[in-house]
C-alpha positions in Angstrom: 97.3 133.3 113.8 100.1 134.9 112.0 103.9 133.4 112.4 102.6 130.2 114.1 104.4 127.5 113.1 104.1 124.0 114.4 107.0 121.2 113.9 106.3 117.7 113.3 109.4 115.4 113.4 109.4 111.8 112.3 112.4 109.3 112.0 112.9 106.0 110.3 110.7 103.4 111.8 113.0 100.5 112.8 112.1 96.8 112.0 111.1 95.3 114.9 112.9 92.3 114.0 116.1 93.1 116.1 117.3 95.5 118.7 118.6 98.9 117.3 122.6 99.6 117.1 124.4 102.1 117.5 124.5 102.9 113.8 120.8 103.6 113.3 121.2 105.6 116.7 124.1 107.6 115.5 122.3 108.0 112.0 118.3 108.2 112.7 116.9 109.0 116.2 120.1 111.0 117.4 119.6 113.9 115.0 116.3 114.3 114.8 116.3 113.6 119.0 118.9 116.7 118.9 116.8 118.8 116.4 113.5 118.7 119.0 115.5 119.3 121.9 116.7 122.4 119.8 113.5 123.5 119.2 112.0 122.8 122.4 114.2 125.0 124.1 113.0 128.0 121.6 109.4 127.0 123.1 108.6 125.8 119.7 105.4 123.7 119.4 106.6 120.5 118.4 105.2 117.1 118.0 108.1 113.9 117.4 106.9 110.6 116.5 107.9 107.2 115.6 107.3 103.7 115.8 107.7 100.2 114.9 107.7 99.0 111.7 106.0 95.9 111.9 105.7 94.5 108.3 107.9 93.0 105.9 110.7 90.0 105.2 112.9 90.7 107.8 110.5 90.4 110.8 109.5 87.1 108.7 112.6 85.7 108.0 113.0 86.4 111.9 110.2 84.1 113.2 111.5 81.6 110.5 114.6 81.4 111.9 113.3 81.2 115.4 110.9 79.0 114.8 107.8 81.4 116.2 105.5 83.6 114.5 106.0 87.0 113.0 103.5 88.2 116.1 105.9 86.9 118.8 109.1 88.9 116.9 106.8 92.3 117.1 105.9 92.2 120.2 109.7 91.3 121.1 111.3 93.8 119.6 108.3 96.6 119.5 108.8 96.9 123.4 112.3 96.5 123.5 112.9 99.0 121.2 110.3 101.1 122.8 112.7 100.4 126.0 116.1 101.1 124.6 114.7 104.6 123.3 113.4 105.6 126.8 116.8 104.6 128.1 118.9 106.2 125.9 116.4 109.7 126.8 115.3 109.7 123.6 111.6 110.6 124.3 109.2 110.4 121.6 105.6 112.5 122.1 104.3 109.1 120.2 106.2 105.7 119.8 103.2 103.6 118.0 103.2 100.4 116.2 102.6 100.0 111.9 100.0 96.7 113.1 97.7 99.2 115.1 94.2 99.7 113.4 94.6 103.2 113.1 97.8 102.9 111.4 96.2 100.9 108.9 93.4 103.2 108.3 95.6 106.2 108.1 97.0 104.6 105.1 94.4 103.0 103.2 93.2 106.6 103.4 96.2 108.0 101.9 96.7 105.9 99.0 93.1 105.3 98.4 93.2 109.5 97.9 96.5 109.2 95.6 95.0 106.4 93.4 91.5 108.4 93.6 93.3 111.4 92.0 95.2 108.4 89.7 98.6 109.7 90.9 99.2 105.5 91.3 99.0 103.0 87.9 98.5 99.2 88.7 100.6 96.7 86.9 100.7 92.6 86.9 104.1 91.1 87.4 105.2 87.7 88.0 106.1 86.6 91.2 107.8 83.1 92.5 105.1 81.1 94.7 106.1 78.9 97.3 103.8 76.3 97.1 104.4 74.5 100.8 104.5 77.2 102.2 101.0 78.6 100.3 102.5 82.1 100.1 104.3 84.3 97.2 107.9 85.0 98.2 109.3 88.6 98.1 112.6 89.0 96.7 114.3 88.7 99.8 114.0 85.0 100.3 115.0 84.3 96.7 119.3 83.7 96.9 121.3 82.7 94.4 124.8 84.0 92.5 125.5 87.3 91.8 125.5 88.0 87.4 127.9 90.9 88.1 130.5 89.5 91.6 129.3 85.7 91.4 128.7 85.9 95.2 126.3 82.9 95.7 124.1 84.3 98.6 123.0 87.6 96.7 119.1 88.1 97.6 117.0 88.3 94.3 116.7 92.1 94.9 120.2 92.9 96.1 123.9 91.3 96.1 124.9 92.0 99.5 128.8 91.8 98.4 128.8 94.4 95.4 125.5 96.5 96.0 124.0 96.0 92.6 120.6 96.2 92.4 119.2 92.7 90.5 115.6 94.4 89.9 113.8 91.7 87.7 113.0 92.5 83.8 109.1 92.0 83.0 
């Protein structure tokens, strides 16, 4: 059909480590909350989804703190969040979670078909190992001193304090 258009709206899947501020509000779900509402009321066909993000060191560092597993920390914050949207009227058409099986399909599928069409190389790189813990340790839980401020709490991938990037060299 000619001049159909559909609209599909996404915006920043939050951690579900924590419940949302008023800064990812302001800066994520707000606009693209007002750009739907804008095109819903020019009967535009429009689809606006979301979700938890449900994977990586902050949701782990979480449940370390706490003392719980990452699992407890999703579910936490994934129905929280979930809650807080609703309340604030901000109505996603989908609000779905990165741990559901389908999300995990969906993107096998996609990088399986980048790497297929070798649009993705594969390279080794050394890694720290925490050997209690039986696990290799992003760069997040790595901390020590800053080569460019000297702040002593810089994460190996960041400095918090002066925004440098401390990307290793291989």
């Amino acid at each position: 059909m000619k001049g159909y258009k559909r609209h599909l709206v996404t915006a920043a899947l939050p951690y579900a480590n924590g419940p949302l501020h008023i800064g990812q509000i302001a800066g994520a779900y707000l606009p693209a909350d007002i750009y739907v509402r804008y095109l819903r009321l020019r009967n535009a066909d429009v689809g606006f989804i979301c979700g938890s993000d449900e994977h990586g060191v902050p949701i782990t560092l979480k449940a370390r703190k706490e003392g719980v597993s990452p699992q407890v920390i999703v579910d936490r914050y994934h129905e929280l969040n979930k809650e807080n949207f609703k309340r604030l009227g901000i109505n996603f058409d989908i609000y779905h979670r990165t741990s559901d099986p389908l999300h995990y399909q969906t993107a096998s599928d996609f990088f399986l078909k980048l790497y297929n069409k070798g649009e993705l190389s594969e390279k080794e790189e050394e890694q720290f190992y925490d050997e209690e813990a039986e696990q290799f340790l992003a760069d997040r839980y790595i901390v020590g001193e800053c080569p460019k401020c000297g702040f002593e709490e810089a994460y190996g991938d960041q400095c918090e304090r002066c925004g440098t990037s401390l990307a290793r060299k291989n």
